[in-house]
C-alpha positions in Angstrom: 23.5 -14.3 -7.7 22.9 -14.9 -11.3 20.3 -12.6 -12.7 18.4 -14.3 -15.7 17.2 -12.1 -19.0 13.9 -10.1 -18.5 10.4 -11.7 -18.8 7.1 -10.2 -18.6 5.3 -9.3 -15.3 2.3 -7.6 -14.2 3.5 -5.3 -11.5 1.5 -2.9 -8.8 3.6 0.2 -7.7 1.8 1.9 -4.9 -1.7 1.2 -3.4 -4.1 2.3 -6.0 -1.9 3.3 -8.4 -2.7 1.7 -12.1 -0.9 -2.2 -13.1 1.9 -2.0 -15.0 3.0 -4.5 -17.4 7.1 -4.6 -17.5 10.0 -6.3 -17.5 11.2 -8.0 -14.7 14.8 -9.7 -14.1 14.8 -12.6 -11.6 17.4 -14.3 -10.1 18.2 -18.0 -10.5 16.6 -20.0 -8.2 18.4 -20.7 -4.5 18.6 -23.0 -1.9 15.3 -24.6 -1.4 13.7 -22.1 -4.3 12.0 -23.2 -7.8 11.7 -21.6 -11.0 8.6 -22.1 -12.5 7.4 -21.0 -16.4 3.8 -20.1 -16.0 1.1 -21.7 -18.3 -1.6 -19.9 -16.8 -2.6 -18.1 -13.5 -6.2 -16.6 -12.6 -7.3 -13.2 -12.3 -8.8 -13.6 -8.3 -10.6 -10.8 -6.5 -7.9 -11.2 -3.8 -5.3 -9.3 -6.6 -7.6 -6.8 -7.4 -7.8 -6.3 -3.3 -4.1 -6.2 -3.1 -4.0 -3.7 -6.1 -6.4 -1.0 -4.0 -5.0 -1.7 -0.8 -8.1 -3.8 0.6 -5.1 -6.4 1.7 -2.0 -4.9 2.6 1.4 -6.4 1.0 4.7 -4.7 0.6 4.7 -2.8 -2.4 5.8 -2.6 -5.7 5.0 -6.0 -6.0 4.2 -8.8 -8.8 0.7 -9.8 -8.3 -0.6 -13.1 -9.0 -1.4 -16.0 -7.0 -3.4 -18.8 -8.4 -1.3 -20.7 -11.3 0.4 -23.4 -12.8 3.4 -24.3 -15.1 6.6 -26.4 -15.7 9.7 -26.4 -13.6 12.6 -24.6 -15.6 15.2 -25.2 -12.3 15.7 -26.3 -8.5 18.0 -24.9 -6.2 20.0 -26.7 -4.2 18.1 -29.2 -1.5 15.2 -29.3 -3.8 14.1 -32.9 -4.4 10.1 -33.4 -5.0 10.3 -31.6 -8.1 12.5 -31.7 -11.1 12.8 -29.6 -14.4 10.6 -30.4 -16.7 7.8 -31.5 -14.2 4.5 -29.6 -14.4 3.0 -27.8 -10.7 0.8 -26.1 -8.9 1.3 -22.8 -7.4 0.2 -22.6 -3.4 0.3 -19.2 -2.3 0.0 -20.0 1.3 2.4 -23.1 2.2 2.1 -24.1 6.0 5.4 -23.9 8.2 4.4 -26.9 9.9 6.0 -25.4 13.0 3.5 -22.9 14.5 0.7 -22.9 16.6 -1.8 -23.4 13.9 -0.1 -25.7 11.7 0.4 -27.8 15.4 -3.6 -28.3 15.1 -3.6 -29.4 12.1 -5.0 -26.0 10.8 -2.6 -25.5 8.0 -4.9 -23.0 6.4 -4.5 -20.2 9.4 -0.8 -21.1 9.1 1.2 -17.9 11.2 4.2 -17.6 8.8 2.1 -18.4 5.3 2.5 -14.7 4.4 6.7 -14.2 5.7 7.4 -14.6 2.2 5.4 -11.5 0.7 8.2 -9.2 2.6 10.9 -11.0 0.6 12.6 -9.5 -3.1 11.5 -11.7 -5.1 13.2 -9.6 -8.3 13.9 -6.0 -10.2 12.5 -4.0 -12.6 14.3 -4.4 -15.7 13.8 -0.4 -16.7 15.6 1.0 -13.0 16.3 -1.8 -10.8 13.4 -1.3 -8.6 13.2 -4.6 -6.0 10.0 -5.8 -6.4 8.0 -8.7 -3.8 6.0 -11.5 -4.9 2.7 -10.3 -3.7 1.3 -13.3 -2.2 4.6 -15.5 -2.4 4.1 -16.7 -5.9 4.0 -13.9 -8.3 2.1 -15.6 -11.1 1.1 -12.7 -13.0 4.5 -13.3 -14.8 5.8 -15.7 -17.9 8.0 -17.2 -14.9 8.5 -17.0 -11.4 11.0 -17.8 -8.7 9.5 -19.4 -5.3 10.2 -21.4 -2.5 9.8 -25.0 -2.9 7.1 -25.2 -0.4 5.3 -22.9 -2.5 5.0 -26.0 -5.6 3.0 -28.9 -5.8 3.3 -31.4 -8.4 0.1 -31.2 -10.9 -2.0 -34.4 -10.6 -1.9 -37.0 -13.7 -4.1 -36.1 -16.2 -4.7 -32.7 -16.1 -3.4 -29.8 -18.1 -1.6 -27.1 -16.7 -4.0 -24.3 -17.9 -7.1 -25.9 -16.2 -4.9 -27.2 -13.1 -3.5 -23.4 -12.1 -7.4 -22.8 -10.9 -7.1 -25.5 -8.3 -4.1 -23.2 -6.6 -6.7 -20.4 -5.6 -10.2 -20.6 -6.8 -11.2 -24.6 -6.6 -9.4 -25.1 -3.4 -11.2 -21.9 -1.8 -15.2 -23.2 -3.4 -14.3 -26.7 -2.7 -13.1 -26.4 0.6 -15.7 -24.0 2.0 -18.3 -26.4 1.0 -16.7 -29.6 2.4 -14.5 -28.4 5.2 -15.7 -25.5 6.5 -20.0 -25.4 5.9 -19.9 -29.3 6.0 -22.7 -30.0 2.9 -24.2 -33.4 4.0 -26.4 -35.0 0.8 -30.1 -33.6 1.1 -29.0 -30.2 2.3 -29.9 -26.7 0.6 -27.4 -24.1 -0.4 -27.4 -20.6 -1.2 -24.2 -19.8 -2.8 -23.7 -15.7 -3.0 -21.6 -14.4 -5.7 -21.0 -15.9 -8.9 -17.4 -15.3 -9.6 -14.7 -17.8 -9.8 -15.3 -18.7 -6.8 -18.7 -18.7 -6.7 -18.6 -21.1 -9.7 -16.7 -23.4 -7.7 -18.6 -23.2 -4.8 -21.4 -24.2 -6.9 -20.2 -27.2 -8.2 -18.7 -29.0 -5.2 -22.6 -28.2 -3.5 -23.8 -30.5 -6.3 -20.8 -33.2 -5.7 -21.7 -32.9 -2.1 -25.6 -34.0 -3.1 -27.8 -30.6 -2.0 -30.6 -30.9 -2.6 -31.3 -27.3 -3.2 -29.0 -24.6 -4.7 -29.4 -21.1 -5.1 -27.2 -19.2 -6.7 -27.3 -14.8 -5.6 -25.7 -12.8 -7.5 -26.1 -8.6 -9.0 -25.8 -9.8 -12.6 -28.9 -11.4 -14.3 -26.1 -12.0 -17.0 -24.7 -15.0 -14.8 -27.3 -16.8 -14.7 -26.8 -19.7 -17.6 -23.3 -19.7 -16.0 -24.5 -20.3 -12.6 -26.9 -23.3 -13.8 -24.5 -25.4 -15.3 -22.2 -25.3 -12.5 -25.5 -26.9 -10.7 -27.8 -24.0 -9.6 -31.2 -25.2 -9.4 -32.6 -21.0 -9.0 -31.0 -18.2 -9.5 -31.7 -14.8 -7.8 -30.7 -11.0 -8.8 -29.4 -10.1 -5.8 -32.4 -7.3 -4.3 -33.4 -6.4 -0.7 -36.7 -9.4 -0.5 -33.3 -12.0 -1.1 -33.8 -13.6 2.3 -37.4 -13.8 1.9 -37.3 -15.2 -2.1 -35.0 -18.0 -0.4 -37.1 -18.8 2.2 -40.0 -18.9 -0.2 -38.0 -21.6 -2.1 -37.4 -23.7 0.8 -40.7 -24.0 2.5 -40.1 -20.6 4.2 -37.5 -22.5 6.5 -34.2 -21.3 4.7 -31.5 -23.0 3.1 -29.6 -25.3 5.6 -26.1 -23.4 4.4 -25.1 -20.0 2.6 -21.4 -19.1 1.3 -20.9 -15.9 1.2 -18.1 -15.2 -1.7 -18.6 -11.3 -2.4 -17.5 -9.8 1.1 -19.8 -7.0 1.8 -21.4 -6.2 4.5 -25.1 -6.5 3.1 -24.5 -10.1 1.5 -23.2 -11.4 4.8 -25.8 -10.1 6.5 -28.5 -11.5 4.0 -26.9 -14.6 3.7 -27.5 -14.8 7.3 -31.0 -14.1 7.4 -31.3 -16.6 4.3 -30.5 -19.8 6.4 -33.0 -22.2 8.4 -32.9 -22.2 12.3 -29.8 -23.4 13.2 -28.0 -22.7 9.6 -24.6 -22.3 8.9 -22.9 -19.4 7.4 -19.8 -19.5 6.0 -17.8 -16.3 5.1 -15.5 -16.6 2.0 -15.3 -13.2 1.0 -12.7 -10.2 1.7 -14.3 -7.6 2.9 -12.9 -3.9 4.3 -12.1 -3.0 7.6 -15.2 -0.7 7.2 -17.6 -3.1 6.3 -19.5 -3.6 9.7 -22.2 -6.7 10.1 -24.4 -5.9 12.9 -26.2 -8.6 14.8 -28.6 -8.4 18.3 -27.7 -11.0 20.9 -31.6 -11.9 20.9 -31.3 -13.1 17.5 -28.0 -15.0 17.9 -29.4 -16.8 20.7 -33.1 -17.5 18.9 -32.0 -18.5 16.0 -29.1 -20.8 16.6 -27.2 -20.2 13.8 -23.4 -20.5 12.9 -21.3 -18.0 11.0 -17.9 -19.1 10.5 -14.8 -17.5 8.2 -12.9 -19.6 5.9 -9.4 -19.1 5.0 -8.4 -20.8 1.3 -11.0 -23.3 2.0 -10.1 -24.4 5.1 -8.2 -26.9 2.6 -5.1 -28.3 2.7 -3.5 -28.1 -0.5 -0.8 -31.3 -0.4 -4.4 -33.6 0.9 -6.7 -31.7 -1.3 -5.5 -31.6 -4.8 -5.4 -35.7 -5.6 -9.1 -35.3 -4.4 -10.0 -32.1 -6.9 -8.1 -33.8 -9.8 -10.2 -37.3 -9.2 -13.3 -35.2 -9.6 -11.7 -33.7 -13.0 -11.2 -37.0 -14.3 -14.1 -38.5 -13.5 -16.5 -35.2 -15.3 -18.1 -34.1 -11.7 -15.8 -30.9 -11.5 -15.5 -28.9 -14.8 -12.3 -27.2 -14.1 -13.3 -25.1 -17.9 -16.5 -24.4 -17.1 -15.2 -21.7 -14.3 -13.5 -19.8 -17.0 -15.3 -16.9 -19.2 -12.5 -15.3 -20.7 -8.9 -16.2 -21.7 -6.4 -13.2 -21.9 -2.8 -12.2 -21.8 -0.7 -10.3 -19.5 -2.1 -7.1 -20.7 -5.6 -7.8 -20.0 -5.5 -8.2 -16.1 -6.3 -4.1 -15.9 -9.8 -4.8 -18.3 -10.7 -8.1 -16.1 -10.0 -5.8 -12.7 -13.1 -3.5 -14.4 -15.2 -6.5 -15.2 -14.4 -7.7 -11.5 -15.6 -4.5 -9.7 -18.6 -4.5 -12.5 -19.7 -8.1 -11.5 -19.4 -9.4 -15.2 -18.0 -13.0 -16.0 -16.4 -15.7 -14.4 -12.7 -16.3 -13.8 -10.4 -14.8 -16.3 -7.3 -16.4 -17.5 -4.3 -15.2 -18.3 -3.0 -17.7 -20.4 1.0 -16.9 -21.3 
């Protein structure tokens, strides 16, 4: 197989071991594969949990998974996208075949993942094979994937702003309409004010809440978290619960998203919902993060806590709804973004990540 000249990647050799930004060589694209030049792609906590070993991929790999760019080739069999055409990366496409996908649960797909254990290309310095992290490996000025993996960008929106609806938007959106179900009139605490958080924040306002509180450690967030459509905002302390219900007639909110995954927040966003609240559970948390619970307070308070896998969206329904939203103002796709880098600024946005400062961070190539 044709291997291309070098480009640029940001590339994980071992579990914990420091990013390295290198030259990669990549093959031309297959049967049924896509080369994509990247115009952007978001720094997500899930790469930062991939770098430390949090989630477990096969390594060295090119991390990377939310982006968007312009199709330099198809492989053979490739028909729904051609050069030149701009996409969106999905880092989990459905296989349509398994259990899952059968139910209509694309999102908890079985074989999303199979292509992590593929090469996906070399180093360019010793011929290391190197896998595309989760499937796409954005953090790189191009990318080979399979064509399940691309989704043409909606009409009207450019690609820098559209590579956040491949991770970050889908994920907010999603666990606010599909898997929490906002109805208009409701009140939302939304916990953790990252990229996701942001977004989380703004589809509780499309859905009509009534109420929105926004949790997070940084009092620095707090102008962010208000113009994504906070109405409070809370420093994250030990009296959270009780500051929440104090908001909301000492009932609770009706729904909390969890977007940090820690132990304490889940717990705490628990205890912040009404009788017969619903929890939902964005965040990726450790094995040894334990939420304990009694089975007398299960049963008296009636709540619901639910996980939520990318949204519980499906990406090929999803996006024509996200990018009507852009076009019509209700969904600032720009708003979610605090800092605009390059390649070499992924290891500096990892810090501000495990520090709780800013937004989303693009890499912008």
């Amino acid at each position: 197989m044709a291997v291309r000249t070098a480009v640029r990647a940001a590339v994980v050799p071992a579990v914990g071991a420091p990013l390295e930004v290198t030259g990669i060589e990549l093959p031309e694209p297959g049967p049924g594969q896509v080369r994509v030049r990247l115009a952007a792609a978001g720094v997500c906590h899930s790469d930062l949990s991939l770098s430390n070993g949090t989630m477990r991929v096969p390594l060295p790999a090119v991390l990377g998974h939310e982006g968007a760019g312009t199709v330099v080739a198809v492989g053979e069999g490739v028909t729904h996208v051609l050069p030149g055409d701009g996409v969106v990366l999905n880092w989990a496409p459905s296989c349509g075949a398994c259990h899952p996908c059968s139910l209509g649960e694309v999102w908890l797909c079985a074989n999303a993942l199979n292509g992590a254990a593929n090469k996906h290309a070399r180093r360019a310095d010793d011929g290391t094979d190197l896998h595309p992290g989760l499937n796409v490996a954005a953090f790189a000025e191009e990318t080979v994937v399979a064509a399940s993996c691309v989704l043409p960008c909606p009409d009207g929106i450019p690609l820098t702003d559209a590579a956040l609806l491949g991770c970050a938007v889908l994920t907010g959106y999603g666990a606010v309409h599909h898997s929490a179900k906002v109805r208009e009139g409701e009140a939302v605490a939304v916990f953790g004010v990252g990229g996701v958080g942001l977004a989380t924040l703004q589809a509780a306002r499309i859905a009509g809440a009534s109420r929105i509180v926004a949790v997070d450690v940084s009092p620095a967030k707090e102008e962010l978290a208000r113009a994504a459509g906070a109405t409070d905002y809370l420093v994250a302390s030990d009296t959270t619960a009780r500051e929440i219900r104090g908001l909301t007639g000492k009932q609770g909110v009706d729904v909390a998203v969890e977007c940090v995954g820690r132990a304490v927040t889940i717990r705490t966003a628990w205890d912040s919902t009404r009788r017969g609240g619903r929890t939902t559970v964005v965040g990726i948390g450790g094995k040894d993060q334990q939420v304990a619970f009694n089975a007398l307070e299960i049963f008296h308070w009636g709540r619901t806590l639910s996980g939520c896998v990318y949204g519980n969206a499906d990406p090929a329904r999803d996006l024509p709804v996200l990018a009507e939203h852009v076009r019509t103002g209700r969904l600032d796709l720009g708003a979610l973004v605090t800092e605009r880098i390059a390649l070499d600024g992924i290891p500096a946005a990892f810090e501000n990540m495990l520090a709780g400062k800013g937004g989303r961070a693009l890499v912008v190539f």
